[in-house]
VOPATI-594041 format. One line per field, with one value per residue (C-alpha): x, y, z. Coordinates in pm, 1 decimal, decimal comma. Example, Ala and Ser with C-alpha at 12.3 -4.5 7.8 and 13.67 -1.06 7.14 Angstrom:
<recs>
X: [1230,0; 1367,0]
Y: [-450,0; -106,0]
Z: [780,0; 714,0]
</recs>
This chain:
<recs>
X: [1362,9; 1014,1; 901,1; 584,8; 396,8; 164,9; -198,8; -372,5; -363,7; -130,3; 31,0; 198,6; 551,5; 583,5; 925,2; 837,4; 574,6; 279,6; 13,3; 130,7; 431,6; 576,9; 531,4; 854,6; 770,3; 461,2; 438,7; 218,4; 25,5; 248,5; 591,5; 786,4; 962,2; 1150,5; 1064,8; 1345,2; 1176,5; 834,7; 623,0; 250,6; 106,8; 384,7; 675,8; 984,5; 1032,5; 1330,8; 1202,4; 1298,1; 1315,8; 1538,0; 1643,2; 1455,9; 1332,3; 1050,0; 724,6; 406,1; 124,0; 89,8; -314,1; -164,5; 90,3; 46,2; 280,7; 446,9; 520,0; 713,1; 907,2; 969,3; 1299,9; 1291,3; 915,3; 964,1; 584,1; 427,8; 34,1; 35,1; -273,0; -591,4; -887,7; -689,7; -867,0; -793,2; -1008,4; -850,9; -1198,6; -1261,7; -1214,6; -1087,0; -802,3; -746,5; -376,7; -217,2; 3,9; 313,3; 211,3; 370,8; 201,4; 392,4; 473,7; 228,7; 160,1; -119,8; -309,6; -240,2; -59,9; 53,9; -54,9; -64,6; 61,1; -272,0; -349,8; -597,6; -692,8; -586,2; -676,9; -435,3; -159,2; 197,9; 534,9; 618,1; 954,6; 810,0; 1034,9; 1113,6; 1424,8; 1477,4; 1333,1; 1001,5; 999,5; 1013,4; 809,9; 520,0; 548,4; 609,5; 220,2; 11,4; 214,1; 177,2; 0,7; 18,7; 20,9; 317,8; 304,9; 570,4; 647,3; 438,3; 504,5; 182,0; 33,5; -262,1; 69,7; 444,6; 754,0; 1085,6; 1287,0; 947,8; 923,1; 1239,0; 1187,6; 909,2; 996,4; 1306,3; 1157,4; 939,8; 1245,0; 1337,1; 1642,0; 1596,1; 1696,2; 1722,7; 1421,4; 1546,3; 1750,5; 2038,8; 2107,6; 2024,3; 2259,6; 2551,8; 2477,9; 2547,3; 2804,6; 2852,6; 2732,5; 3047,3; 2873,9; 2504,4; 2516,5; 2600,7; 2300,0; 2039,0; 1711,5; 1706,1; 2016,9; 1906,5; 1938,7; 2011,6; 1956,8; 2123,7; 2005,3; 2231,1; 2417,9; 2498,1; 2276,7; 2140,1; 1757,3; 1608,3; 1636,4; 1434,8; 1491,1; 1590,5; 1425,1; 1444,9; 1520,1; 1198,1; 1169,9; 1371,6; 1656,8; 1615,8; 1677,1; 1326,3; 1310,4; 1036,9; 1018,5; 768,1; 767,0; 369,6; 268,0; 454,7; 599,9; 828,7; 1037,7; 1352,2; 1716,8; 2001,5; 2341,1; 2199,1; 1922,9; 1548,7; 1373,7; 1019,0; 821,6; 540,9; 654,7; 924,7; 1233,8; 1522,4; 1339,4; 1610,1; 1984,4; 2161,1; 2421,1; 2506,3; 2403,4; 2405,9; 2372,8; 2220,5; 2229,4]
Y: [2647,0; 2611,4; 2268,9; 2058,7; 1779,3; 1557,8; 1576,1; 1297,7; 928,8; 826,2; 1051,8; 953,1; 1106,4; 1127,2; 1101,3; 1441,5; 1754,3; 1542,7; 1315,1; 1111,0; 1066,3; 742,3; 698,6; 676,2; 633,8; 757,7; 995,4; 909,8; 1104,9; 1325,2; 1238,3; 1602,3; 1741,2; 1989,3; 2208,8; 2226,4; 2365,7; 2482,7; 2586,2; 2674,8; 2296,4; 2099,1; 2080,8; 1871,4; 1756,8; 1634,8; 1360,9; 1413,1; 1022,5; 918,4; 1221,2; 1116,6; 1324,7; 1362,2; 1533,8; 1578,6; 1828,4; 2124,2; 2059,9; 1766,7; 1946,2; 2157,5; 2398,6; 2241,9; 2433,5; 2185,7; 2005,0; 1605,7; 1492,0; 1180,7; 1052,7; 800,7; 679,4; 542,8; 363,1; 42,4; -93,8; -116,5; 141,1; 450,5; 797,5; 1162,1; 1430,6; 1720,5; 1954,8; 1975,3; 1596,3; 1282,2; 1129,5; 733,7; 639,9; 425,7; 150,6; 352,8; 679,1; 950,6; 1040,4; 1384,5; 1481,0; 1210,7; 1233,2; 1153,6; 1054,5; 1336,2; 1440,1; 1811,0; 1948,1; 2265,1; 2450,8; 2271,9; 1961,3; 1708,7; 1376,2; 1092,4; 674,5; 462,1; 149,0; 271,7; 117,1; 178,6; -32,0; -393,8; -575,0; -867,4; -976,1; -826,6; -1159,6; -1146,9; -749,4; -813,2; -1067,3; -861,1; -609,9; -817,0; -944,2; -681,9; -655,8; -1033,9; -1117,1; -721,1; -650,9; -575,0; -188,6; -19,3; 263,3; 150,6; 128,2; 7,1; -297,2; -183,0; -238,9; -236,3; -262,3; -461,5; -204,1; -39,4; -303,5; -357,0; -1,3; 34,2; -241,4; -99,5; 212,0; 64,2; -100,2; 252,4; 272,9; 446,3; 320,7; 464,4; 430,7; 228,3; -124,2; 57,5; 257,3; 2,4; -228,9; 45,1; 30,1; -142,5; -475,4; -753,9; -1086,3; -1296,7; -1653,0; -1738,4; -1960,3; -1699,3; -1470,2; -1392,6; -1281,3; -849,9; -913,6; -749,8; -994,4; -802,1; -936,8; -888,8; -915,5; -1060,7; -758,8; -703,7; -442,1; -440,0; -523,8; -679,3; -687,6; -904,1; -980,4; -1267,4; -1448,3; -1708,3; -2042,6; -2287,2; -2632,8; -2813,4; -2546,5; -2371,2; -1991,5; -1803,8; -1448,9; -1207,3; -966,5; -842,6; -1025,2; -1052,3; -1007,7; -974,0; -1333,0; -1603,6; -1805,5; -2008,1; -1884,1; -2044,0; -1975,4; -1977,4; -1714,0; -1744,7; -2057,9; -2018,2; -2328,9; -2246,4; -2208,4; -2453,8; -2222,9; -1984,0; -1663,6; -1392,6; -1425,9; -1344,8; -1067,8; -1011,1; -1020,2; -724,0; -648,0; -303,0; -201,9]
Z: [-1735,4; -1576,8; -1403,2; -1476,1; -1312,1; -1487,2; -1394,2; -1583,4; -1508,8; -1793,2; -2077,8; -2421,9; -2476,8; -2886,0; -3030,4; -3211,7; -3118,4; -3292,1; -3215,5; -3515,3; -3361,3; -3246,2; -2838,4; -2695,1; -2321,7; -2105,3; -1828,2; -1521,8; -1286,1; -972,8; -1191,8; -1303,0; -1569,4; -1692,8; -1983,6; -2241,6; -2547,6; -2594,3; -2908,2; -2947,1; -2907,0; -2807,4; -2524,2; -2514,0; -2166,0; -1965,7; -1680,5; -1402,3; -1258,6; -1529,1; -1754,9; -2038,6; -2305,4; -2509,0; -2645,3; -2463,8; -2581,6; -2365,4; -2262,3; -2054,0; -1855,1; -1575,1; -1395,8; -1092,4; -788,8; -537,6; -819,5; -653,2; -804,1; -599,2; -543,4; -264,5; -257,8; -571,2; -576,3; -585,0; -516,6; -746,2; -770,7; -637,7; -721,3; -646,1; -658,2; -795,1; -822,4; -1139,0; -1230,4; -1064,5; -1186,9; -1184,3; -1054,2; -1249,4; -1086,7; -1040,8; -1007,3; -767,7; -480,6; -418,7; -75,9; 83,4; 417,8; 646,5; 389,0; 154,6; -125,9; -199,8; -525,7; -642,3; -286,6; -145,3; 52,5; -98,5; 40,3; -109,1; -47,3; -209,6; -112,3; -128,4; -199,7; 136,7; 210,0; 293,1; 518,9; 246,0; 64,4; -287,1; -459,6; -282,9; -313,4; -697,9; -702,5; -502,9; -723,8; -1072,4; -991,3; -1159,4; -1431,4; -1541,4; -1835,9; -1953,1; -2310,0; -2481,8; -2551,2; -2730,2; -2451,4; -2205,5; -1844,6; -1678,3; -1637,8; -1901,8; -2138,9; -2109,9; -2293,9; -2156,5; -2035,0; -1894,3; -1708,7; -1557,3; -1473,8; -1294,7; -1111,7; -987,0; -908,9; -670,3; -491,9; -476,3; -776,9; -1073,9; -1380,7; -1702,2; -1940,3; -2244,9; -2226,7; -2452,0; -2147,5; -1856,4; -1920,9; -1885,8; -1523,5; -1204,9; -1266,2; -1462,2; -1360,2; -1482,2; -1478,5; -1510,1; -1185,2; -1000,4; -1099,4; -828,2; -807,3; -932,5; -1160,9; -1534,4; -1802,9; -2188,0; -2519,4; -2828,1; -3204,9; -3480,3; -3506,5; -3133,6; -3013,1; -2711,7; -2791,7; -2476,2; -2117,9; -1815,1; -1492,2; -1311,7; -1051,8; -848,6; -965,9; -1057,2; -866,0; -1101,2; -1053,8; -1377,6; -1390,7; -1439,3; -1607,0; -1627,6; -1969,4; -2167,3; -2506,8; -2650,6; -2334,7; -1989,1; -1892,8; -1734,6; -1956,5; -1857,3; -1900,7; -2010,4; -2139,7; -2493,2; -2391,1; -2343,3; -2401,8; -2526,7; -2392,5; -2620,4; -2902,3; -2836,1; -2947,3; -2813,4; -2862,7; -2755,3; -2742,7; -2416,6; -2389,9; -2069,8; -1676,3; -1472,9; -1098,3; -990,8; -616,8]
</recs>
């Protein structure tokens, strides 16, 4: 099976081989894959930060030589570009800078210069690590697959964010909230524990994450719902101040390390 690395700013996986198709996740610029099947337009793709699969039209693909399974620098700063010859490619927020170093990345066996901020460890504690890197995701649009701020889903969210802290979670919230522990009591939730959501007939729907408590000592959560947000949490779920009602029901706490 042959390895490819994506070389535009910000692709759309399709649940099937056609642009039609319903977006199940996207694929961002430097991030690898694996080719699992592969017909005259289309290729199904394994990813390989989280194992997810999907379809993405071969025109969008290119081969990769130095595969990255575990991209330790992402951009994270505004206005990044690469010049790649041919074009220059806008990186999203997120995207993998393969084998930086020195102030370039390593694509396609060749060194090309590259200006952009990392997600180079900060020395802060996990709540003020999320919370620098929740802030260009606030106020994003609610995007069925997304995971940028230009429009994100939940568990896209909770996602990226984790991958900039470095763990790598799965891509949907059916499959996060099989991992790391369960929070037995709400009080003793901290800031980075994964909140899910269940709908009336207990699937997992929804997922946030917590952070840390508001002046008055409420619990504040971060998910994309509309648009990405922070709503209070209670036992009962999320509490809606605007529209004045409980809008997701909670399920469960979990703590990933």
């Amino acid at each position: 099976m042959s390895s490819v690395i994506c070389p535009l700013s910000i692709v759309p996986v399709r649940g099937e081989p056609s642009d039609r198709a319903e977006m199940v996740t996207q694929w961002l610029f430097g991030e690898t894959a694996t080719v699992l099947e592969r017909t005259e337009k289309w290729s199904r793709l394994r990813f390989d930060h989280d194992g997810y699969e999907g379809w993405v039209d071969n025109k969008q693909m290119v081969a990769c030589l130095t595969p990255n399974y575990d991209p330790d620098l992402r951009v994270i700063g505004p206005n990044s570009i690469v010049d790649l010859g041919d074009r220059q490619v806008v990186l999203p927020y997120g995207a993998v800078l393969p084998f930086y170093h020195n102030g370039t990345i390593l694509w396609q066996d060749q060194r090309i210069h590259v200006q952009a901020v990392t997600n180079h460890r900060p020395d802060l504690e996990r709540a003020d690590l999320i919370e620098f890197y929740l802030h260009p995701f606030l106020g994003a649009p609610y995007l069925w697959g997304g995971r940028t701020p230009w429009g994100v889903d939940c568990s896209g969210l909770t996602q990226m964010l984790f991958i900039l802290m470095g763990i790598y979670l799965p891509r949907d919230a059916g499959q996060q909230v099989t991992e790391g522990d369960i929070v037995e009591l709400l009080d003793l939730c901290e800031p980075g524990d994964l909140a899910f959501f269940e709908n009336e007939e207990g699937r997992i729907i929804h997922v946030g994450v917590i952070l840390t408590r508001n002046e008055e000592g409420d619990l504040r959560i971060v998910h994309s719902s509309g648009r990405v947000r922070i709503d209070r949490l209670d036992q009962q779920g999320i509490f809606d101040a605007e529209a004045g009602r409980y809008s997701h029901k909670l399920r469960m706490v979990r703590r990933v390390l």
